[in-house]
Every structure is written in structure tokens, then in C-alpha cells.
C-alpha positions, 0 to 999 in steps of 0.5 A: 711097238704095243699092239692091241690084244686082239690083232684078228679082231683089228683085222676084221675092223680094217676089212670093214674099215676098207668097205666103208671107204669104197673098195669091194674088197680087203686082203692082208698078206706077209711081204715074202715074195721070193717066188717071184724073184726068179720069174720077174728075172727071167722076164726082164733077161728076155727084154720084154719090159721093152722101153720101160727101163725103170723096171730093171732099174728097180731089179728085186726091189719089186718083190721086197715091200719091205724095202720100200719101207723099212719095218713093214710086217704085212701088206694090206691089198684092196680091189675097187672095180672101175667097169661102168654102166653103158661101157659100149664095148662093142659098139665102139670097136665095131665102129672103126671111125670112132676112138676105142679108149680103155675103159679103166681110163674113161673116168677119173685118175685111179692112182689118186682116187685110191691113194686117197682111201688108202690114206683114210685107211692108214689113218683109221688104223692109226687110231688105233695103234698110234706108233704105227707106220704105213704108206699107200701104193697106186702104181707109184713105186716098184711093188709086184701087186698082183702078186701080193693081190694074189697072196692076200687072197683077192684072186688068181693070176689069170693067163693074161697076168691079170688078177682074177676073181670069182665074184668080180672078174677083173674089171677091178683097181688094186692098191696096196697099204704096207703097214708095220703091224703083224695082222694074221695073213689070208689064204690065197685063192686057187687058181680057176682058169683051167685049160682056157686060153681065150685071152691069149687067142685073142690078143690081136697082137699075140702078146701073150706069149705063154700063160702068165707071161707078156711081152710088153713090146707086143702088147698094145696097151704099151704101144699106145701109153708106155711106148715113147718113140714110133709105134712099130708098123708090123704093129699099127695094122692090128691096133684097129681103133684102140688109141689107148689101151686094150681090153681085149684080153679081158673081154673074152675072158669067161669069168667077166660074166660076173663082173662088177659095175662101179658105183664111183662117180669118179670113173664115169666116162667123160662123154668127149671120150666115150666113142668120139670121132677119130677126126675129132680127137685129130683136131686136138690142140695140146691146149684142148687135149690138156683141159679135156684130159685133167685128172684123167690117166690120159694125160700122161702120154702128152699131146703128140703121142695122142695124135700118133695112136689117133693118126693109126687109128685113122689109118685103119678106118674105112677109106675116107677123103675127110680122114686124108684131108685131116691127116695131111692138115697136121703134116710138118708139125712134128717127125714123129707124128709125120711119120705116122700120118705118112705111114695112115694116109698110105692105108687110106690110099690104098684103099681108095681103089678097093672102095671104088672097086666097091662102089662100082659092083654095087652100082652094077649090082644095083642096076641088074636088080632094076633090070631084072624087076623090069624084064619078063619073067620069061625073059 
């Protein structure tokens, strides 16, 4: 193959090239990932990829691009930040009634939003350099990108596994372009998260179980997307009102403070899932649940494991006679959800008592307060 004379000065267009299509940044990098082998082994010996079974089927493919497709010399790796305006971060997960969905989930399908760039981007690199070869990747094979994302220089491993970024945070999307050319690599980023582990004292299920290192099976975000069959009851409890995915571990984080907002209309939340009524995302038919989530990442978990994630969420809800109503509505459609609405309709039982319990002090609260303002004060 001939490249042009300048291969840095190709680089340095490909980067500009890839923040006219959008991405907020750009990184090259070699496809010599034998560090990783020996880690992803051990993570895979230790099960804690859980039910997701292509990860082993796949073994060290994922830290050999070049396998993926053969000639590959380099890897071009670019971020795009998803975080919106408004996020309502709080005031959805304070609010156990309503439906906590992970942000980076609220708008359009990521996978296509940066398959196509990427693709753009190819192209525009084939135009100058017509015999060269590419492929773009969103999540679609089995490729370790963060650690090339790492690599290329677009941050750090977090704690939480996450790629970090000093500008950005990580409220970001990765990609990744495999191309055949020899462009000069870039300089990895140090590591900047110190002695800090608020991201895995905070995991509410304790998913991080050392830093750099999570066990799926713990993790929410694989119990309401990756997890096909019955979400574990040990579990349900601490999920809260999260019915797909989890933040948590990067709102604590500390360097989230120089997050980016997106300016991508393609992942403004959609406003029948920012904050919605659990109630209301119960009464889904598959046919809404369908229309409702086109283009969207959610559709792929299905209609039944969205009523389950719905069903313990209104498990965990205050005490709600509306919320048992609903829940015993959809009884017998399904074992799986059964299960679970068995499983949320006992929480809210339980604690129909301790709300009456509430109630009743309160009355009484409320009577010695009338009392009190209606007797002497020497009384």
C-alpha cells in the first residue's frame, strides 16, 4: 500500500476530520493490547462476566483488533459526550415513584449515532488514501475499548472501569475506527484518581469489588439490561427505582465536575422516559413499550424484562394501594414477571403496617399540637 509523505500530517487532518463529524475528541493508537490479556483472563476465570457468555466465547480476541480484521496497523478511538442538559439526576432518584433510567440511555441508539460518524470518517480517510481499509466499532464485536481509549490517549482507567478525562469526566460515548495505515500513535494520559474511592463506596451493591475490577453479577446496570432470567432478591432491595442502568458510580466521581453537556439532538431525552410514573411504564403493552423505545438502546431488553425492572422498582416505592392494584393487574401473564410482582407486592405489604403506624403518630402528633395551642399556658 502507498501512503502519503506526510503520515503526521494525515493524523492531524483525521483528528479535525473527526471534530467536524461531532466527536469531542480524537486519539490514535498500536493494537498491541498484551497487558490486558492476562487481566481479562483473570476476570473471566473469577465468573464475573456473569450470564454474559460471549464474553469467554470470544477469549483473547478482545485484545487483538487485529484479528478482527486483518492488516489493521492502528486504532482510531473518539469520545462523543452524551450527558444532557436538565439530567434531573436527583430529583428522579430521590423520587422513589418515578422511573430512574440511565441517562446515556434517555435519547437515541449511541451504537448507530457513532457507527455512522465513524463511517464518515473512514470514508473521508479513504479519500486520501484510496487502497486503505477500515471498519468502525460501537459496542459491535469483541474489542477492549477502553483500554485502547486509554491508550490513544482520551483518558484513564477510573476505578470504576470507566475512562476518565480531565476536560470531560466521563459522561462520554466511545468508538473505535481499525484502519490499516500506519499513523504515529499518542501518549496515554496519567492516571488521576488518587487515593479516591468514592465510586466504589458508593456502589449500592457493592460491584466494585476492587479498583479497576467489577463483577457483573453485582452490578446493576447487568441486572436490569444484561440479566435475562430472575434478578436475584439479595439484589432487588438496593436497585431502588433504577429500571435500566445505574449512574451512581459516576455521579460521585469528582472529576464529573468538568463534564461536558452534549449538544447532539439525537440524545435528548425523550420525555415518556425522563422521570415517568412507575405505574405508568407498568401499564406498557409490548406494542407501546415497542413504539415508545424505536431507536432507542432500550429496546433490547424486551417487553418482560421491562415490566420485571419496573415491578421491583415499585417494590421498593413507599407503601401505595395503586401500586398493589397495578402489580396484581398483570398476575399470570408471565413466571418470570410473577415472580417479581409476587416478590414487590410483599414489600408494599410489608409495609402497609409501618405506614399505619405513621399515620396513626401523626394523627396524634397533630392532635397534642391542637391541645397544647388550646390549654393555658400554665396548664
Amino acid at each position: 500500500m502507498s501512503y502519503p509523505l506526510d503520515l503526521h500530517q494525515l493524523a492531524q487532518d483525521i483528528k479535525s476530520w473527526g471534530l467536524s463529524l461531532g466527536f469531542q475528541q480524537v486519539g490514535i493508537c498500536d493494537t498491541d493490547l498484551t497487558a490486558e490479556e492476562p487481566r481479562l483472563q483473570a476476570w473471566l476465570d473469577k465468573q464475573y462476566h456473569g450470564e454474559m457468555d460471549w464474553m469467554a466465547r470470544h477469549g483473547m480476541m478482545r485484545a487483538r483488533p487485529h484479528e478482527l480484521l486483518p492488516g489493521t496497523l492502528r486504532v482510531i478511538s473518539v469520545r462523543m459526550n452524551y450527558l444532557p442538559a436538565k439530567a434531573a439526576f436527583a430529583s428522579t432518584l430521590k423520587n422513589p415513584r418515578l422511573g430512574y433510567v440511565s441517562r446515556y440511555a434517555l435519547g437515541r441508539d449511541y451504537h448507530k449515532v457513532l457507527r455512522n460518524r465513524l463511517k464518515k470518517l473512514g470514508d473521508m480517510i479513504r479519500e486520501h488514501c484510496a487502497d486503505s481499509h477500515y471498519r468502525p466499532f460501537v459496542d459491535s464485536a469483541p474489542l477492549l475499548e477502553r483500554p485502547l481509549a486509554a491508550k490513544a490517549g482520551l483518558g484513564w482507567t477510573g476505578k470504576h472501569s470507566l475512562i476518565l478525562n480531565r476536560e470531560a469526566g466521563s459522561w462520554f460515548f466511545l468508538g473505535e475506527l481499525l484502519i490499516d495505515i500506519p499513523l504515529p500513535v499518542d501518549r496515554p494520559q496519567e492516571e488521576n484518581c488518587g487515593r479516591c474511592v468514592a465510586c466504589m463506596t458508593t456502589c449500592p451493591t457493592g460491584a466494585i469489588v476492587e479498583p479497576y475490577v467489577i463483577d457483573a453479577r453485582r452490578c446493576i446496570s447487568y441486572l436490569t439490561i444484561e440479566l435475562e432470567g430472575a434478578i436475584p432478591e439479595e439484589f432487588r432491595p438496593l436497585i431502588g427505582n433504577r429500571i435500566y442502568g445505574c449512574d451512581d458510580c459516576q455521579l460521585i466521581c469528582p472529576w464529573n465536575r468538568y463534564g461536558q453537556l452534549t449538544d447532539e439532538d439525537d440524545f435528548s431525552p425523550r420525555a415518556v422516559l425522563h422521570a415517568p410514573p412507575l405505574t405508568t411504564l407498568f401499564a406498557w403493552d409490548e406494542k407501546t413499550f415497542l413504539r415508545v423505545t424505536e431507536g432507542s438502546a432500550i429496546r433490547r431488553i424486551g417487553h418482560l424484562r421491562w415490566l420485571r425492572n419496573v415491578a421491583v422498582a415499585m417494590g421498593n416505592a413507599p407503601y401505595d394501594p395503586d401500586i398493589i392494584a397495578a402489580l396484581q393487574q398483570r398476575q399470570g401473564e408471565n413466571s418470570l414477571l410473577d415472580e417479581h410482582i409476587h416478590w414487590a407486592v410483599k414489600q408494599q405489604l410489608s409495609r402497609r403496617t409501618e405506614h399505619a403506624v405513621d399515620v396513626q403518630l401523626s394523627q396524634q402528633k397533630r392532635l397534642v399540637r391542637v391541645i397544647e395551642k388550646g390549654l393555658p399556658r400554665d396548664a
